[in-house]
N, C-alpha and C positions, 0 to 999 in steps of 0.2 A: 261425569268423572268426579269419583267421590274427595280427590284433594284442592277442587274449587268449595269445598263446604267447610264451614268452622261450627259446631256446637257448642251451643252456651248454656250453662244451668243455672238457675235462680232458684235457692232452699229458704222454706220458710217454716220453722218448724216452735214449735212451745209457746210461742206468745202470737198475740195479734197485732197489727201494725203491717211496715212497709219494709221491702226489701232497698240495700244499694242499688242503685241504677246501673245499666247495665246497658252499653254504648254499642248501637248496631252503626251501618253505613248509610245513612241515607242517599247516598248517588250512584246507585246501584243503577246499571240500567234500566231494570226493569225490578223495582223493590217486591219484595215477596220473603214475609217470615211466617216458617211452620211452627206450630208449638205443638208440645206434648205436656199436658198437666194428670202427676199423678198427685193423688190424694192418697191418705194414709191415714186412717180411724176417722173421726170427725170434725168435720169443718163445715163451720155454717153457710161461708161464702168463700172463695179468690175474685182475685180483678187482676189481669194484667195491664196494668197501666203504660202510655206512651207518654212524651214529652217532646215539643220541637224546639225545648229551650238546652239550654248547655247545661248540664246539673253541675258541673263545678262551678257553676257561676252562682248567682244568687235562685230564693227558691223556686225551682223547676213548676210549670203550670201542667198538673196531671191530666190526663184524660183516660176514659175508659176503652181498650182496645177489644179485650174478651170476657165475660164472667162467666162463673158457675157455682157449681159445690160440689161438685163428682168429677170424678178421674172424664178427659176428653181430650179432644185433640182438634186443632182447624188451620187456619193459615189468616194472614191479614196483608192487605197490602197497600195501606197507607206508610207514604214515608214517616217515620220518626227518629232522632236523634241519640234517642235512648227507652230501653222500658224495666220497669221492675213489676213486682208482685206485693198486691196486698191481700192481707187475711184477714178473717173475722171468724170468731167464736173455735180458733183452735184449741184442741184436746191437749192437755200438757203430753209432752212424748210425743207426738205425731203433727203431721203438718203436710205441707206442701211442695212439691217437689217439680219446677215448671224446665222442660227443656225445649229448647229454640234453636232452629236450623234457618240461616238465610240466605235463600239462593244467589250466586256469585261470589260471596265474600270472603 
């Protein structure tokens, strides 16, 4: 039932660095987040990064969830707290564009 689902987007576009963190649910019954990463012109890498720490707290200890450099799509389903997106070697004007679907939430 499509109104147990909330989609989330993370844009990353003109510079390299790190996206806002972006707060899923960890106590999901059963955790499970899909993504969809488009790409747009060139980009040498993305990371979508998790965290089990609070990011409004002090700073967050990143880890790697997913990479690439090309548009793709998967699913993870480690719990985390929160995740954002990093990039490297974006194209001024283009960038990255990551959407997140987590089942139950």
């Amino acid at each position: 039932m499509a109104t147990n689902y909330r989609a989330k987007e993370i844009e990353r576009t003109e510079s390299d660095g790190s996206s806002d963190w972006i707060l899923l649910n960890p106590r999901c019954a059963e955790f499970n987040v899909g993504y969809n990463v488009v790409v747009t012109g060139t980009v040498t890498s993305w990371t979508i990064e998790g965290t089990m720490d609070d990011p409004a707290g002090s700073t967050p200890r990143a880890f790697s969830v997913a990479t690439g450099s090309a548009s793709g799509a998967g699913s993870f389903t480690t719990p985390v707290l929160a995740v954002r997106v990093t990039t490297v070697g974006v194209t001024a004007g283009e960038g990255v564009l990551v959407q997140l679907l987590q089942a139950g939430y």
